[in-house]
N, C-alpha and C positions, 0 to 999 in steps of 0.2 A: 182256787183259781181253775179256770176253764180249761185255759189256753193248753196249747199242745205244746211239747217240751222236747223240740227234737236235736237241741245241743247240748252239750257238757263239756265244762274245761276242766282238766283234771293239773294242778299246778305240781310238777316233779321236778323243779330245777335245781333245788337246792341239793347240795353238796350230804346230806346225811353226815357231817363230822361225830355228831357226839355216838352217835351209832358205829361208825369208822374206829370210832379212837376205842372202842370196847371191843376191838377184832372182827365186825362186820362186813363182810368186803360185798355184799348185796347191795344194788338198790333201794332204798327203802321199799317202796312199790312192792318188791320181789321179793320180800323178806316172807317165807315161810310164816302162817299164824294156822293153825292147827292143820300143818300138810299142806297149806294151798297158799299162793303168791298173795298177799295183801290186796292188790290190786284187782283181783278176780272176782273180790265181793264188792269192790266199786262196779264195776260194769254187772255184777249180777243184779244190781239193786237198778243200777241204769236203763237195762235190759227193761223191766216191772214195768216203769213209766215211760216209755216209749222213746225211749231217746235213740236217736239213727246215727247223728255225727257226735264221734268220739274226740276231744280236739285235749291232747299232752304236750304241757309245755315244760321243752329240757332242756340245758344246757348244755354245753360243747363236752361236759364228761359223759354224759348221756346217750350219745348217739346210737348208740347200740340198742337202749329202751322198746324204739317201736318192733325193732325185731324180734322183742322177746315178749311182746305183749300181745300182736298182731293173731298166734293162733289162740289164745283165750277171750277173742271175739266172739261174740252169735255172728251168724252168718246175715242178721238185721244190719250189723252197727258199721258205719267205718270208720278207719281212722285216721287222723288228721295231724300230723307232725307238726309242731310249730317248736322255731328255735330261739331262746334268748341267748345273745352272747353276751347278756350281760350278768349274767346268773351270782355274779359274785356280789352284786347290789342285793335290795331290799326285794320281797315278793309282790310288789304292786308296780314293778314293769314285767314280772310275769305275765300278769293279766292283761298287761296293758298291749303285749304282742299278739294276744288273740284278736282286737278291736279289728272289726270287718271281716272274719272270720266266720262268728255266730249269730241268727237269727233269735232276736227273746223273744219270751223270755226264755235265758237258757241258765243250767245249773254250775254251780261254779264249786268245786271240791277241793281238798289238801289231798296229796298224793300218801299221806304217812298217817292218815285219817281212818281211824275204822268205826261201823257205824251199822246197827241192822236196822231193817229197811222202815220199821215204824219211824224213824227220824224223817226219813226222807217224805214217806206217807204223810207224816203232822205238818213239813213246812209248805210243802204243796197246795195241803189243804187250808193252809192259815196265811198263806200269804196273797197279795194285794197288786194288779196290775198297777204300774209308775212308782209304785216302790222297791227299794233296794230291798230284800228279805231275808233276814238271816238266821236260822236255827240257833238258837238260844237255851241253855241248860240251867233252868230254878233250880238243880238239887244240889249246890253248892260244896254242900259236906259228904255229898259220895265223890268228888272230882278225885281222881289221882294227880300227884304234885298240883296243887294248888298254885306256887308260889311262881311254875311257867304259864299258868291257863293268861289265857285272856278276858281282863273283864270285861261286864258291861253293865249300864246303867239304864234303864228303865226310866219312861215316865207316863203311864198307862201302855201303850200296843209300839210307842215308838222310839228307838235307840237314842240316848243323851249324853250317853258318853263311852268309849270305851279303849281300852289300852292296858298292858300288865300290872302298873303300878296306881292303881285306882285308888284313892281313900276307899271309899264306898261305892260297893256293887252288892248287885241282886242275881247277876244270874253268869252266867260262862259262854265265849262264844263258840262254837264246835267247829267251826271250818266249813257250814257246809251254805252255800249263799244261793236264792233263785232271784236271778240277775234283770234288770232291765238296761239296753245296751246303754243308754244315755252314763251309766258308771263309768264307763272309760273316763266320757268329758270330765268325773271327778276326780279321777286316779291324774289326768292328766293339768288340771288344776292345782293340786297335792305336789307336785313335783316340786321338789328344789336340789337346784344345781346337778339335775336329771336323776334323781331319784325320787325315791316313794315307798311307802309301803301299804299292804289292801288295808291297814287300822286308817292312813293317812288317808285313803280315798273313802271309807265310811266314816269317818270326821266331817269331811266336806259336805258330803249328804247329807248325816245326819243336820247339819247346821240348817239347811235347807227344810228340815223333819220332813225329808224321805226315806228315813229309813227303818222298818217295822222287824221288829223280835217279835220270831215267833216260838213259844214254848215249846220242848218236845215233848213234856210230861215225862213219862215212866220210860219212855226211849232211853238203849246206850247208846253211848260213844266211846271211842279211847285213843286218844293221840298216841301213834307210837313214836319217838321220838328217842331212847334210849331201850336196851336193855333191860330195865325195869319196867318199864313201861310196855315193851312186845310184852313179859313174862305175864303183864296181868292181862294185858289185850287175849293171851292164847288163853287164861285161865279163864277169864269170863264169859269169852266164847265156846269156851269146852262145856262149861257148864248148860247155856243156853243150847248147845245140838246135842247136850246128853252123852259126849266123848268124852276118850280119857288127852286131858292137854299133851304137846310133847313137849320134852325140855329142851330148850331153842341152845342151838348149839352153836359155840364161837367161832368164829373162822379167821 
């Protein structure tokens, strides 16, 4: 894809409990992975591809976020506060608070997401103006906990199904989407009894087959989402910049 990429929404609303309940009293975002805030290698990858407006969407525990994000900016990017009060719902009225916000197509990330930049490189280059684009992970048997990934289902370039309790799937989705705006009208379709979640608005799409997986190949990714999960995120990345990991400590 051509097109210029000057938005990202980075979704941080959520509550981090299983992270919490293990002594973490960070934001996930901010959670130290080898010395540096999680969130700092979101905006450095963001940085690469030219994205200018930085748009975090946080809930009412949150509020404090953009101030602790604000100087791990380039002096390119800015940033764009957006609030859901409903944060205690599902993640697809996250996104749904950014609608008119961002110019597509723009990038759409998990805030608890780590990922070096050949992911972002492969969906860029593999995705498809008026489709929904989602980075998609074939190596199935490297995934850590499997049993939280999200699947999905393949049928040549474009998504047929996907949700955590899949009979059959091919590949994982990694959280990292290049958006065209028309998703909202899915997310807002998807709604029942004012909820939603982003699997519920790429269902709708997909039914429509707009919506294109695209491979990362040999790309990582690592959702951190617990404790065990930061410890392999620091280990894999320690490995990759040639450090020694540190040992993530409880608070």
């Amino acid at each position: 894809m051509e097109s210029e990429i000057r938005d990202a929404v980075i979704l941080m609303a959520g509550s981090g409990s299983r992270l919490r309940a293990s002594g973490e009293n960070l934001p996930k975002a901010l959670i130290p992975i080898c010395d540096r805030p999680l969130i700092s290698y979101l905006i450095e990858a963001l940085e690469k591809v030219g994205v200018k407006n930085l748009h975090i969407v946080v809930g009412p525990h949150g509020r404090d976020l953009p101030a602790q994000i604000r100087p791990l900016l380039p002096s390119s990017m800015q940033l764009d506060e957006i609030l859901n009060p409903e944060s205690h719902k599902q993640n697809g009225l996250s996104v749904l608070c950014a609608a008119g916000r961002v110019t597509e197509p723009f990038l759409l990330l998990m805030g608890d997401h780590l990922f070096e930049f050949a992911l972002l490189e492969r969906l860029i280059a593999g995705s498809k103006r008026g489709f929904l684009n989602l980075a998609i992970d074939r190596k199935v048997k490297a995934i850590f906990d499997l049993d939280d990934a999200m699947k999905v289902q393949t049928k040549e370039h474009l998504v047929s199904a996907i949700g955590k309790d899949l009979a059959g799937y091919e590949a994982i989705d990694t959280g990292v989407f290049l958006c065209p705006n028309d998703f909202f009208d899915y997310l807002r379709r998807a709604r029942k009894d004012g909820d939603c979640s982003l699997a519920d608005g790429v269902r709708a799409m997909a039914t429509d087959g707009r919506v294109r997986g695209v491979d990362i190949g040999a790309a990582w990714w690592q959702d951190v989402d617990t404790q065990a999960m930061r410890a392999r995120a620091e280990e894999e990345l320690a490995r990759r910049l040639s450090i020694r990991p540190r040992a993530p400590s409880l608070r």
